[in-house]
C-alpha positions as CSV (number, residue, x, y, z in Angstrom):
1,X,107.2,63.4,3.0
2,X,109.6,63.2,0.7
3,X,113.5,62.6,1.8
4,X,116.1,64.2,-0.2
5,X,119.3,62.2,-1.3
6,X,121.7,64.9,-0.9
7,X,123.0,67.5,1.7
8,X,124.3,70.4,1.6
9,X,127.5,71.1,2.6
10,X,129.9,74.6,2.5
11,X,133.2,74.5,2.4
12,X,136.5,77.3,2.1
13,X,139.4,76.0,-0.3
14,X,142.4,77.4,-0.7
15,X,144.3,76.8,-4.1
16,X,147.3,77.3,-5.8
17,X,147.0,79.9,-8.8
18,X,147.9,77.5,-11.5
19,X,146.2,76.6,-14.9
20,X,143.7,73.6,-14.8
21,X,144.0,73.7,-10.6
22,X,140.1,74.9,-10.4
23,X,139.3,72.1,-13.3
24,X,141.0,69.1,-11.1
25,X,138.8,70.0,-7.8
26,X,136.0,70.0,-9.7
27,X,136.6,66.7,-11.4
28,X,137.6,65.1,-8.3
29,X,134.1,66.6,-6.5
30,X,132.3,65.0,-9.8
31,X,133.8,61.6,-9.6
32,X,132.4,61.0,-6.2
33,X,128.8,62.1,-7.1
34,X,129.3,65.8,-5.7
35,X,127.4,68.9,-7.4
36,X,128.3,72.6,-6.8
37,X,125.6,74.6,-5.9
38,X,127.7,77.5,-5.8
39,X,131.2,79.0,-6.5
40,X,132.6,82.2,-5.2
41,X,135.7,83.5,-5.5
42,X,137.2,84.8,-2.2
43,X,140.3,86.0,-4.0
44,X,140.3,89.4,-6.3
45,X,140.5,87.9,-9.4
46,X,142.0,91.5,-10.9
47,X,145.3,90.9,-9.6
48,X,147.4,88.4,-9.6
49,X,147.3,85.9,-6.2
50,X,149.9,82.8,-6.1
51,X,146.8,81.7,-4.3
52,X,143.1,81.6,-4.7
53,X,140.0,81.5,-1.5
54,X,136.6,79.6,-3.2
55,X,133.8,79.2,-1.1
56,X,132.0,75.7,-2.3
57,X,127.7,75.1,-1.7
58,X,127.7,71.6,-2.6
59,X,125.2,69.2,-2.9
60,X,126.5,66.3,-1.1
61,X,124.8,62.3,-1.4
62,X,123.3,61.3,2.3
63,X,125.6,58.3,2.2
64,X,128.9,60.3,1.7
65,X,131.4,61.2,4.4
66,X,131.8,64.8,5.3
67,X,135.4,64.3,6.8
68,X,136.4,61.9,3.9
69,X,136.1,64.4,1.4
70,X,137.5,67.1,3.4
71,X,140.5,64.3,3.4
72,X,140.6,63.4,0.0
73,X,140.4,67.1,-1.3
74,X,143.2,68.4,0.6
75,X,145.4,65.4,-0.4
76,X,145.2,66.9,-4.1
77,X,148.3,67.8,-5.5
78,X,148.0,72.3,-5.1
79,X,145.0,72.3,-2.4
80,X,146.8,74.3,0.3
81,X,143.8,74.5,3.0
82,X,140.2,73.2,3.3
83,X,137.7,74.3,6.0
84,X,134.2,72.9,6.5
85,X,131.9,75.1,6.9
């Protein structure tokens, strides 16, 4: 049997609309070994919102703590709210 080296792992951000916000969450989900699955936007992108819902799949190393990341995303400077899921 093979064992995988990741998990998978959903979680609900909430963002402030502002240019390169969406760029800086997925950086700092990168630098600690992180890969997105999936991406959907919550928020109607047609209109304007001072604030935008993504739902995260991410593909998250065995080793890594869950409540650690939830912790260290929602420290970044314009991450308003982050739910795991």
């Amino acid at each position: 049997m093979v064992q995988r080296r990741s998990s998978k792992m959903d979680l609900l951000v909430t963002i402030r609309n502002t240019p390169g916000k969406i760029g800086e969450l997925c950086t700092a989900l990168s630098d600690q070994g992180i890969g997105i699955r999936n991406m959907v936007f919550l928020t109607d992108m047609q209109e304007y919102s001072d604030e935008i819902d993504i739902n995260f799949s991410l593909d998250v190393p065995r080793h890594a703590n869950h409540d650690k990341l939830v912790t260290t995303l929602s420290a970044l400077e314009g991450v308003l709210a982050v739910e795991h899921q």
